[in-house]
N, C-alpha and C positions, 0 to 999 in steps of 0.2 A: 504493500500500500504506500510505504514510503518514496516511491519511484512515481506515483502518479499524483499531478497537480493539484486536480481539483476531486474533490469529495463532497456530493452532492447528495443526500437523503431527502428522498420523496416521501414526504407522508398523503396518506389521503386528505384528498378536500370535501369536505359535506360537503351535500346538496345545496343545501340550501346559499352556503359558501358561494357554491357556481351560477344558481341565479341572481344575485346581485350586479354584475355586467361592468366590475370594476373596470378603469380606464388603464391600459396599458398601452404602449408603444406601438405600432403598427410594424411587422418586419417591413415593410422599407424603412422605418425612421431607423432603427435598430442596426441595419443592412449598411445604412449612409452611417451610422456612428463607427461600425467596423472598420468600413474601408478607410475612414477618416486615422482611423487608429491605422490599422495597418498601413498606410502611406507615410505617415509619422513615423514610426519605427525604420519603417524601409530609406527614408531619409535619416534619419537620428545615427541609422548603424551602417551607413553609405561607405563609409571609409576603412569597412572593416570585411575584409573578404570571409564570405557563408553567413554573414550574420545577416537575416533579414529580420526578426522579432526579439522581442523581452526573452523568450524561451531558449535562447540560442546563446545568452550572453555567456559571459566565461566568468570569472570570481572578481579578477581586478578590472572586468565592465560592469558587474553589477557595482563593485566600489564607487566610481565614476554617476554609474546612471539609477540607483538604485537607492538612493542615500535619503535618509527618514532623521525628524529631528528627535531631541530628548524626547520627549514624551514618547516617540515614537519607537525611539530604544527601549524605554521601558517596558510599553505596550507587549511589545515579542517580547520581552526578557520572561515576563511576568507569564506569556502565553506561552512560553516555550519551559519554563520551569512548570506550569499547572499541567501543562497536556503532554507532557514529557517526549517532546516534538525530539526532530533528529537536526542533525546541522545538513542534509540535506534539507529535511521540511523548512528551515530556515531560510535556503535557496530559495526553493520553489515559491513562498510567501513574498519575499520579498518580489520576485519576477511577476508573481501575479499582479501584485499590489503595485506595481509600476504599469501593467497592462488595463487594469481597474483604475488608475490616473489617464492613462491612456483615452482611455473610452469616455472617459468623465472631461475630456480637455482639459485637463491639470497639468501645468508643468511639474509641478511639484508633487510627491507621493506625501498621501494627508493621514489622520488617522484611521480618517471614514473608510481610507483606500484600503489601508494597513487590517483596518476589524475586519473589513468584506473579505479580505485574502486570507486574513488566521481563521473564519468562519468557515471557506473552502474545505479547512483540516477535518472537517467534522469526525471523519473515520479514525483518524490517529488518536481518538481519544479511548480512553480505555471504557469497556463494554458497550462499542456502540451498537452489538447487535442483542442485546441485550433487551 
């Protein structure tokens, strides 16, 4: 589990949940924030041969393009010591959480970016099937 990104658990949605006709994003708006992202990256890592995404980077690229402030060290320190993450989960977090800035047009990786990426981890936690 520690080899893959994202960790997403479906739970059911009531009924009742799916008749309310909440407002989400349409895949096109969704579609145009992607490629907005993905062009950004594909420019961002232009000068670095194979690298076209966040996924791709190596350890002293994420140091460069990956970089979170205090609070933001904290945030992982604290989530990495409670969910007894790996220093690859660490990787993967932070890469997502640049890709989550990404999508979000943020130059900067926030903590909103940071929780939505340690939230990814859901499975590394102990007895998630539990």
């Amino acid at each position: 589990m520690d080899r893959i990104d994202l960790h997403v658990e479906v739970t059911p949605v009531a009924f009742d949940d799916l008749q309310e006709g909440l407002q989400t994003d349409n895949s096109d708006v969704i579609r145009q924030r992607v490629e907005k992202a993905r062009t950004l990256q594909h420019n961002r890592y232009a000068e670095f041969n194979g690298v076209f995404s966040n996924a791709q980077l190596t350890t002293r690229q994420m140091q460069e393009y990956c970089t979170i402030s205090d609070s933001g060290r904290s945030l992982l320190k604290n989530s990495m010591r409670k969910l007894r993450l790996s220093a690859r989960a660490y990787d993967r977090i932070l890469k997502v959480a640049r890709t989550i800035a990404d999508l979000d047009g943020s130059e900067d990786i926030r903590l909103t970016h940071l929780s939505e990426a340690i939230q990814f981890r859901s499975l590394d936690r102990e007895n998630w099937a539990v």
